[in-house]
C-alpha positions in Angstrom: 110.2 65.2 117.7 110.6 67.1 120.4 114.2 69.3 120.6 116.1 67.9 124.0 116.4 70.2 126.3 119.7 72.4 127.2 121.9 72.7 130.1 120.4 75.0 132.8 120.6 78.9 132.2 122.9 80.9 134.3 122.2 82.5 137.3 119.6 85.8 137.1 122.5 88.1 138.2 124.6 86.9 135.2 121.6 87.4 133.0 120.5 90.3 133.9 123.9 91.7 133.7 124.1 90.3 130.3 120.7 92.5 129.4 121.4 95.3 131.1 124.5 96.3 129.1 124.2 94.5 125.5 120.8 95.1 124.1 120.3 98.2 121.8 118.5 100.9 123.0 114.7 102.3 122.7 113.8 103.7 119.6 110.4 105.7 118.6 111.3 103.7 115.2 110.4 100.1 116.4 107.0 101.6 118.1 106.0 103.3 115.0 106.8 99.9 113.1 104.7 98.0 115.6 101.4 97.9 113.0 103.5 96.4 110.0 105.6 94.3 112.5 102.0 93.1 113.8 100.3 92.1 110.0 103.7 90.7 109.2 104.3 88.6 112.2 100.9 86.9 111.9 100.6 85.8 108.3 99.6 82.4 107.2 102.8 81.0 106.9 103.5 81.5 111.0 99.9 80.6 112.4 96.2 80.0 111.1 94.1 82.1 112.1 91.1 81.4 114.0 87.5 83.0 114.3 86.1 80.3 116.7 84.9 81.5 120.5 87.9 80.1 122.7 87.5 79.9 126.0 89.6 79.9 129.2 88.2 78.7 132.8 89.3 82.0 135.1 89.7 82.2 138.8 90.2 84.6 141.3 94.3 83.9 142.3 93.2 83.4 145.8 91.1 80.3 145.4 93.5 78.3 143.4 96.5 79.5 145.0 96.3 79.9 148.1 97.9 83.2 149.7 100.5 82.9 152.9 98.6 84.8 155.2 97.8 84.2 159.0 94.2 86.4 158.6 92.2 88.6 156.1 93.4 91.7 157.5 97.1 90.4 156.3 96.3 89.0 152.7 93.8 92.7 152.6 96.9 94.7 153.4 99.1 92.9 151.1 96.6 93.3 148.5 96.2 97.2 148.8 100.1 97.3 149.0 100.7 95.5 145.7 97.7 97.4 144.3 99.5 101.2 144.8 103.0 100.0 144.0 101.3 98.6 140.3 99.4 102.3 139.6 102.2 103.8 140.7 104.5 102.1 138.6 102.3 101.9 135.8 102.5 105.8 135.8 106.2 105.9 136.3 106.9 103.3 134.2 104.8 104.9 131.2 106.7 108.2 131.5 109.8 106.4 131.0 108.3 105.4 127.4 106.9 108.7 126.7 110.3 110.1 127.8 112.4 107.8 125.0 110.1 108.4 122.6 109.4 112.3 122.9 112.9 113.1 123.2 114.7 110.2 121.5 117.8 112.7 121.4 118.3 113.4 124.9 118.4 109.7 125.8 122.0 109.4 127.2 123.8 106.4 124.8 124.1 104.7 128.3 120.4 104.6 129.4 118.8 102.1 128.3 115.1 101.9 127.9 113.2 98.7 127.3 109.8 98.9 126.3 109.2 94.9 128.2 111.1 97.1 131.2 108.2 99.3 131.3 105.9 96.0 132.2 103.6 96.9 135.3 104.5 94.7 138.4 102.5 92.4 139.3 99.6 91.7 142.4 99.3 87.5 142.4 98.5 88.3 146.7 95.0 87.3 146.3 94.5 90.8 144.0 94.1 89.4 140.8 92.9 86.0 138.6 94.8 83.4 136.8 93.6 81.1 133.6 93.6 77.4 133.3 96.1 77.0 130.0 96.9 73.9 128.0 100.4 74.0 126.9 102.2 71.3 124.8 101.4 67.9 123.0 100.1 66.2 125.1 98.6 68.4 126.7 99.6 69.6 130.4 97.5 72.3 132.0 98.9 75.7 133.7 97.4 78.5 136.1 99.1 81.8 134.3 98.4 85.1 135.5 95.6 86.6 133.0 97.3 90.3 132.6 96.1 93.0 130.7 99.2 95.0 132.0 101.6 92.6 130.5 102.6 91.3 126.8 105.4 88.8 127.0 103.6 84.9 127.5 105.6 82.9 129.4 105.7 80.0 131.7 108.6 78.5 133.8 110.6 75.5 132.1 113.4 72.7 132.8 116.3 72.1 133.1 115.4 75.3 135.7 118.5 77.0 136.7 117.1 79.4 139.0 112.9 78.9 139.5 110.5 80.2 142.0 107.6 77.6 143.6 104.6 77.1 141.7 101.4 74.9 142.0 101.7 72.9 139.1 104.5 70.5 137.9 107.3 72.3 136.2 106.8 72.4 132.0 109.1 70.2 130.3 109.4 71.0 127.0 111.7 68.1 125.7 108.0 66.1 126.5 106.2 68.0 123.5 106.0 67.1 119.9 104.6 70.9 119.2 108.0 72.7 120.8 109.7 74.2 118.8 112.7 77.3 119.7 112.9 80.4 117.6 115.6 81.9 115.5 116.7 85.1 116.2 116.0 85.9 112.3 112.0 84.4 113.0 109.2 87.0 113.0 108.4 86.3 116.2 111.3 86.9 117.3 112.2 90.5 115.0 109.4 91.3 116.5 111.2 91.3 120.2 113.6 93.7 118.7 114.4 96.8 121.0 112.2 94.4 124.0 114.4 93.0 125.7 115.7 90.1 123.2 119.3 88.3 122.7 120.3 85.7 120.4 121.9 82.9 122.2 123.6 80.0 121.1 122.8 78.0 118.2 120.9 81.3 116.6 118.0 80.7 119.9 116.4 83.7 120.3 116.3 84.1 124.2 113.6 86.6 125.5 114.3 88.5 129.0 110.8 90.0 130.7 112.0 92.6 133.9 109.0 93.6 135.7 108.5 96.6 137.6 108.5 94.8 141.1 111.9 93.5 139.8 111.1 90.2 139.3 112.1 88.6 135.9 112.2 85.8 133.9 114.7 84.9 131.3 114.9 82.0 128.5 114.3 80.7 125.1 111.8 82.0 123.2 109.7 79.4 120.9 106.4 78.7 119.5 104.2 75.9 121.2 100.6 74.6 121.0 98.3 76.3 123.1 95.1 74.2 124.1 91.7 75.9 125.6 89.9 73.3 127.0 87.5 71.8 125.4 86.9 74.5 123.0 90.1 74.0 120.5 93.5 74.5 120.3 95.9 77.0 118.0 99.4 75.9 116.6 102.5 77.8 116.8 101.5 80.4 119.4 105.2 82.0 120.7 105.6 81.5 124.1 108.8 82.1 126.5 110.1 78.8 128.2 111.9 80.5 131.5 114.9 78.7 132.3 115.6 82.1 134.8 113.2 83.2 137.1 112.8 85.2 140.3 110.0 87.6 141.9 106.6 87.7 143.2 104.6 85.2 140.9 102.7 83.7 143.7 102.9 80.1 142.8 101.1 80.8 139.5 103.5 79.0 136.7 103.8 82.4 134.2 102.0 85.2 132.6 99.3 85.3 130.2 100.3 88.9 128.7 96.8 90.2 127.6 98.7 93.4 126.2 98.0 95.2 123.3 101.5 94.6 121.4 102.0 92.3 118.4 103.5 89.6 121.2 100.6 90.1 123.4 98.3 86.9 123.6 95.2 88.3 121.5 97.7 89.1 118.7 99.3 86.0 118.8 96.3 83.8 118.3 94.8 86.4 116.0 91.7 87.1 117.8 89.4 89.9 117.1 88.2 90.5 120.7 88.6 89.0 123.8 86.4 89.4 127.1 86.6 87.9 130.5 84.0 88.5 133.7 85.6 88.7 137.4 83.7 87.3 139.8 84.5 88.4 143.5 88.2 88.0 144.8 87.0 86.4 147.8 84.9 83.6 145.5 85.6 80.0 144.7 84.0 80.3 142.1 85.5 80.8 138.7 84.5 82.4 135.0 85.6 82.2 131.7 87.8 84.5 129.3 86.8 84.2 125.6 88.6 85.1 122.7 86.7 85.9 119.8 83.0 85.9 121.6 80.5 88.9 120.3 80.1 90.7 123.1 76.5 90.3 124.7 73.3 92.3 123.1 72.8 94.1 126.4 76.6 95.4 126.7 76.8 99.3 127.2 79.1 100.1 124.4 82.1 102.8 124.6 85.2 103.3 122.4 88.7 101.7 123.4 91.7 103.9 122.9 94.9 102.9 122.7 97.9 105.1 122.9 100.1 104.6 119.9 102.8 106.1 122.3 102.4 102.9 124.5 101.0 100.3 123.1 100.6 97.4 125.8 97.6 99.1 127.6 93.9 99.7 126.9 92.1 103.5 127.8 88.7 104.8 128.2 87.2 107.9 128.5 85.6 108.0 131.6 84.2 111.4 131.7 82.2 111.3 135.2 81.0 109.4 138.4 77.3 109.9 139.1 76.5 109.8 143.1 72.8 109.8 143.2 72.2 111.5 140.7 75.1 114.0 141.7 77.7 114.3 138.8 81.0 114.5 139.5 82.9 115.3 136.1 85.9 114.2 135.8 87.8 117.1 133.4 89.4 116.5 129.9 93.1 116.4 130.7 92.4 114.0 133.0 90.9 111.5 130.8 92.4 112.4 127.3 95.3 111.0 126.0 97.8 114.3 125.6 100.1 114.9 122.0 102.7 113.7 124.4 101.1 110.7 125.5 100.5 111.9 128.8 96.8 111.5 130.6 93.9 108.8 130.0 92.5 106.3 132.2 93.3 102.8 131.6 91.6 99.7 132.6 93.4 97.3 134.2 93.0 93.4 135.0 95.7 93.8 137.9 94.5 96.8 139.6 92.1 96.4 142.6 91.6 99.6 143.9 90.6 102.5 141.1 93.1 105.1 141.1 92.3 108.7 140.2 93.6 112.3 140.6 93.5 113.5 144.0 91.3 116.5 142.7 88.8 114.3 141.2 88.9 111.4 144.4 88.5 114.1 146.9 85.1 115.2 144.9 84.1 111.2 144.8 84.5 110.8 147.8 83.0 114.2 149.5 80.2 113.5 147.6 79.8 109.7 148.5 79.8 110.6 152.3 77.3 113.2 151.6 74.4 110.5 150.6 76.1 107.9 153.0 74.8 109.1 156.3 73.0 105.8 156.8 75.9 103.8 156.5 78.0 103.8 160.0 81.6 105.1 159.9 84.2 102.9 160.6 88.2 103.6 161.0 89.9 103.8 157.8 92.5 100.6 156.3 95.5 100.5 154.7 95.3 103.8 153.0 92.0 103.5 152.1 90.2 106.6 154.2 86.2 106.1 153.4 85.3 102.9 155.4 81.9 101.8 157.1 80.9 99.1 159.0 78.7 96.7 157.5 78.7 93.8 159.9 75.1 94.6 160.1 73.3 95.1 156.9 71.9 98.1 156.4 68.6 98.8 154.4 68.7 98.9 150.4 68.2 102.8 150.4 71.3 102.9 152.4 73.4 102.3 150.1 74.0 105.5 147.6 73.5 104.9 143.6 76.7 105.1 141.8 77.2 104.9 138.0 80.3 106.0 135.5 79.5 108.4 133.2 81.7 107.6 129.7 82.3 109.8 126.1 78.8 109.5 124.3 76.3 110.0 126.8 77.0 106.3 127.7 76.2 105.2 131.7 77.3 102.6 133.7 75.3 101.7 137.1 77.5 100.0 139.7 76.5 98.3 142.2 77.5 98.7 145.7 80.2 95.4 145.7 81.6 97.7 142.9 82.2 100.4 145.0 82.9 99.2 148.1 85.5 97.0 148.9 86.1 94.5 151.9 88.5 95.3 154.0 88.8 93.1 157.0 86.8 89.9 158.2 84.8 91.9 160.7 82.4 93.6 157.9 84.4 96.8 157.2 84.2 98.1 153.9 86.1 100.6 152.1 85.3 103.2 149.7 86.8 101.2 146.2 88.8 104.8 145.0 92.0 106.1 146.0 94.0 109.1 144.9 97.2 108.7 142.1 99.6 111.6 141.9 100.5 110.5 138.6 99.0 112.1 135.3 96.8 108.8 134.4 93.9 107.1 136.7 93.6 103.6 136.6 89.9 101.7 136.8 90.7 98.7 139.1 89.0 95.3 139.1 86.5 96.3 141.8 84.4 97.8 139.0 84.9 95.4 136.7 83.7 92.3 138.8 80.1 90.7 137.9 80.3 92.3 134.3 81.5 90.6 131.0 83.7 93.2 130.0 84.7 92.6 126.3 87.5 94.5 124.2 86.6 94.2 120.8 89.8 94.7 119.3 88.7 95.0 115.9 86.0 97.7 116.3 87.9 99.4 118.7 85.3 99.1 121.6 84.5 97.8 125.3 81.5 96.6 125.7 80.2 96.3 129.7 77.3 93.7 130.1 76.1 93.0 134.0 75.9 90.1 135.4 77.5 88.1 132.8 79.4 85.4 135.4 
C-alpha cells in the first residue's frame, strides 16, 4: 500500500535556512569513500540488477516544452545566456570542490561546502533535451531534464508547498503501490551524507538539491519504480519527491541526474553504460537514451576520465581541432586533469556552445576564418563573434573540414551543423566555440548532435558513432 502523503513542506526560505546552517560540512573523507559507498549502496538486497538495453524516448526541450519567447532571436539569446552562466559556473563551482578537498584545513568551521551545491545550473530555454520517464505503479509518465551535469533524480510531488509550473500533472505519490520513503539509516540515503541530506520526522530522510542558478528543490527522499517504456522497468530506484521547489526548470517536472556519483541515475539502476544521440535543438523530432546498449561497431573509440576529485562529471582528452587539415593543438594543461584536480575538458549534455581557453578559441577561430573566405560575414550575436550568413546556401567546398583530434591518434570529423550554430531566423550562423576564462573547457551539445555518443561506464570509454538518430 501506498504510504499517505504528509502535510505540505515549509516554505523554501525556511528550508533553505534549515540547510544552510545544520548540515555537516565537506569532507575529502566521504569523496574518497564514494567507491565502497557505490558497491555497497547497490547490492542485491536494495535493487536487482539489470543487463537488458533500456531505453528512453529523448527530445530536444524546445519541442515538448515550449519556450516563452516572442521570436528566435529571443529564445537564441536566452539560450547563449544560460549556456555561459552553466560553463562558467561549472568552473567556479568545481573550484569550490577542489578548494574543500585540497585544503580541508583552511575550510572556515562556518563555510559550508556541499558537494549537491556544486550542481551546474541548469539551461531548460530551448538549450537542452528532456526524457519521457515512467514513474510509479501504475505507471504515470514525466519529461525530466536528461543531465549529465547533475546526480540527484528528482521530480516535483504533492501535497506541493511551494512548486513551479510544469507540463505534466503533478506526481502523487500516495497513488503508487511501489513508493516507498527512506530512512535516514538506508544506504541510499548514507549515501547522501555530506550532500545536502537531513533526517526529518519519522526517521524520513529528506534530500535538498541547490543548483547553481539558485533554484532548488527540497523533499523526501524514497525509492520508487522507474518504467522505460516498453522496454522494462527496475524496482527500488531512489528518487527525490520535491515537496519545495523554485528556479528555472522550464516546465519540465524534475531532473534525470546522469552524473557520475553513486546517486546518479546510471548507478542507481546499475547500468554498465549508457548513450543517448541529440538530434538538432530546433527538431521535432526525438531520439532515444539507452542504458546498457553496446555502443555501435563503427563508434570512434576514446578513453573517459573521471576526476576522482569531482566525481559527477565525465572528461576527455581532446588534444586538437583539425581545420582542413590545419591542426590546432590544444596543449596538455589544458586538457589534463592536474594533481589538484584542476584542467580537463568535460563533456556536457547541458552545454550548447563549446567552451575553451581563450588562447586555444582565438587559434580555432583565426584559423576557421582563414579557409572560410567563401562563406559571407555577417555581424556577430550574443557574444558569439564568428558569424556568416547563410540565408543563401553556399557551395559544399564552402564549407571548411573540421574534425577533433583525441589522445591515441583517434579523429572525429564534424560536420558543418556541428560547428556552426543558428543564430537568428534570418540564416545567420555562428562559429559553435567561445572562449572560458576558467581552467577547464567544456564540449557543448553542438558537437555532439547527430552522433550516438555512448559512455561505457564499465570500460571506461566514449564511443562516437555518426549518424546514429
Amino acid at each position: 500500500m501506498a504510504r499517505k502523503a504528509q502535510s505540505p513542506f515549509p516554505s523554501i526560505n525556511i528550508l533553505f535556512f534549515f540547510f544552510s546552517f545544520t548540515l555537516s560540512p565537506f569532507s575529502p573523507q566521504a569523496v574518497s569513500a564514494s567507491v565502497f559507498k557505490r558497491l555497497r549502496l547497490f547490492s542485491t538486497e536494495v535493487t536487482q540488477p539489470t543487463s537488458s538495453v533500456l531505453s528512453l524516448s529523448l527530445h530536444p526541450h524546445s519541442s515538448v516544452i515550449k519556450p516563452p519567447y516572442d521570436s528566435y532571436s529571443d529564445l537564441v539569446l536566452s539560450r547563449l545566456a544560460g549556456d555561459r552562466a552553466r560553463a562558467k559556473l561549472i568552473n567556479s563551482n568545481i573550484e569550490r570542490a577542489l578548494s574543500a578537498f585540497n585544503r580541508p584545513h583552511d575550510v572556515k568551521p562556518d563555510v559550508q561546502v556541499q558537494p549537491e551545491d556544486l550542481e551546474a545550473p541548469l539551461t531548460p530555454s530551448g538549450g537542452g533535451y528532456v526524457a519521457r520517464v515512467g514513474v510509479g505503479q501504475p505507471v504515470k509518465e514525466y519529461y525530466l531534464i536528461a543531465d549529465t551535469g547533475s546526480q540527484i533524480n528528482w521530480l516535483q510531488c504533492l501535497p506541493c508547498g511551494q512548486c513551479y509550473a510544469q507540463t505534466d500533472p503533478i506526481f502523487d505519490p500516495s497513488g503508487s503501490s511501489s513508493y516507498s520513503p527512506l530512512s535516514c539509516t538506508s544506504q541510499q540515503c548514507t549515501a547522501l551524507s555530506r550532500q545536502n541530506y537531513q533526517c526529518g520526522r519519522n526517521n524520513t530522510c529528506i534530500y535538498g538539491a541547490l543548483y547553481g542558478d539558485n533554484s532548488i528543490s527540497i523533499g523526501e527522499f524514497a525509492t520508487e519504480t522507474v518504467s522505460f517504456g516498453s522496454s522494462g522497468s527496475v524496482q527500488k530506484v531512489a528518487i527525490g519527491c520535491g515537496h519545495a521547489n523554485q528556479g528555472q526548470f522550464g516546465k519540465a517536472a524534475g531532473i534525470l541526474g546522469l552524473g557520475g556519483t553513486a546517486v546518479g541515475f546510471p548507478s542507481q539502476i546499475q547500468a554498465k553504460s549508457f548513450s543517448y544521440c541529440l538530434v538538432d535543438l530546433d527538431s521535432s523530432s526525438s531520439s532515444t537514451l539507452e542504458f546498457n546498449s553496446a555502443p555501435p561497431g563503427d563508434s570512434i573509440l576514446v578513453p573517459l576520465i573521471m576526476n576522482p576529485k569531482s566525481e559527477i562529471y565525465y572528461y576527455v582528452e581532446l588534444t586538437g581541432i583539425t581545420i582542413n587539415g590545419e591542426q590546432v593543438p590544444i596543449p596538455a594543461s589544458a586538457y589534463q586533469i592536474g594533481e589538484d584536480g584542476r584542467g580537463g575538458i568535460i563533456v556536457d549534455s547541458g552545454t550548447t556552445i563549446t567552451a575553451l581557453p581563450a588562447q586555444v578559441y582565438n587559434s580555432v577561430r583565426d584559423t576557421f576564418v582563414k579557409y572560410a573566405k567563401k562563406l559571407p560575414p555577417a555581424a556577430g550575436i550574443g557574444g558569439l563573434d564568428t558569424c556568416y550568413d547563410l540565408s543563401s546556401t553556399p557551395t559544399r567546398d564552402g564549407f571548411p573540414m573540421m574534425s577533433f583530434q583525441f589522445s591515441g591518434g583517434k579523429t572525429l570529423p564534424l560536420k558543418p551543423q556541428n560547428y556552426l550554430f543558428r543564430a537568428d531566423s534570418d540564416g545567420t550562423f555562428c562559429l559553435a566555440f567561445q572562449t572560458t576564462s576558467q581552467p577547464r573547457s567544456v564540449i557543448g551539445n553542438t558537437q555532439q548532435q547527430g552522433f550516438r555518443v555512448t559512455y561505457d561506464l564499465a570500460n571506461k570509454m566514449y564511443g562516437f558513432s555518426p549518424n546514429k538518430c
